[in-house]
N, C-alpha and C positions, 0 to 999 in steps of 0.2 A: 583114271586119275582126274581127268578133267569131270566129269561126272561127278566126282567127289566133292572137288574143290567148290565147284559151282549149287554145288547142296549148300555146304557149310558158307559162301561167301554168296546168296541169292541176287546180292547186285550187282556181282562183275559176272558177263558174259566172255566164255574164253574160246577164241576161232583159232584152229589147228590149221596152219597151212604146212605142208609136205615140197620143198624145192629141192633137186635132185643135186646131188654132191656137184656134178660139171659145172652150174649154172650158180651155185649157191653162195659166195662169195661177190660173183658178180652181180646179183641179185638185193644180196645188203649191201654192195656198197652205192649203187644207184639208188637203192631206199633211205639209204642214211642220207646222200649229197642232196635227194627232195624232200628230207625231213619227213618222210613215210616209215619210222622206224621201230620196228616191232618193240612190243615191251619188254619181252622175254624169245630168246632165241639163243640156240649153240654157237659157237665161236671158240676158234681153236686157239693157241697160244702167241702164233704169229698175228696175227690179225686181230687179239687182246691187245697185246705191246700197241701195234699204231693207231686203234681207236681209242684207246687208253689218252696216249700222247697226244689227241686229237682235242677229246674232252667230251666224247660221243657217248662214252657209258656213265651211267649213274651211278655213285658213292655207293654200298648197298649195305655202308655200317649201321647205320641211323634203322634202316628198315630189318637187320639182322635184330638187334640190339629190343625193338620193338615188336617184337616179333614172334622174339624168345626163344630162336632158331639157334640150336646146337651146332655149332662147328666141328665141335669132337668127333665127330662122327666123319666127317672129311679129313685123309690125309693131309697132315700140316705142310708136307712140301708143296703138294699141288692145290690148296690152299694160299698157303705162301705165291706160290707162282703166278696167282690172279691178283695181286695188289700194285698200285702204285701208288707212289709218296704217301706211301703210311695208308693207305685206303683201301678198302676191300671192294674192285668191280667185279666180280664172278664168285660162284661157288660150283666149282669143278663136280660134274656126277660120277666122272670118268675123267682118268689120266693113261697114257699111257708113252711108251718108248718107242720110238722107230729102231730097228735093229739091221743089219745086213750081216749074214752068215754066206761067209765063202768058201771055199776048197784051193788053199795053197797051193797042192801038187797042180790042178788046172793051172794056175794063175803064172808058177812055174814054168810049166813044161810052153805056156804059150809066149813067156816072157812079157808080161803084163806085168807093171808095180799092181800093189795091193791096192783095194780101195782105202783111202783113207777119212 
């Protein structure tokens, strides 16, 4: 993909760095407090909401809109779920649910409430 881009875009150079899930939260958010902040990077839903709120991600209508980047193609919920005050910071590549599947008769027989 990068190979690609960098054909079709000869003046921007694109550097891949790899920071392991443990570390990687903890990693942008000391990059973002020294202004060290990637252009483009993953971030998940919780950590949208407060850099959102913050003012740390960049609007990415103007650069949608010029761009001539289809949305359609993204689920409109997880779509939806990257904006605030009317603004588009993300375009989700991946959405997904966190689920937990339990076994009542366990949860029973040990006298456990459910999770909730």
């Amino acid at each position: 993909m990068r190979k690609i881009f960098e054909k079709t875009h000869p003046s921007i150079k694109v550097k891949i760095e790899t920071i392991g899930y443990g570390d990687y939260f903890t990693v942008m958010q000391t990059r973002i407090a020294g202004g060290n902040v990637p252009d483009a990077f993953e971030l998940n839903y919780e950590n949208f909401a407060t850099y959102a709120k913050k003012g740390t991600l960049l609007p990415l209508d103007e650069l949608i809109t010029k761009g001539k980047f289809d949305t359609v193609v993204i689920n409109e919920n997880a779509l939806h779920a990257f904006k605030a005050n009317n603004l588009q910071y993300g375009l989700p590549f991946s959405f997904s649910n966190v689920i937990l599947i339990y076994n009542k008769e366990l949860f029973d027989k040990a006298g456990i409430a459910y999770p909730t």
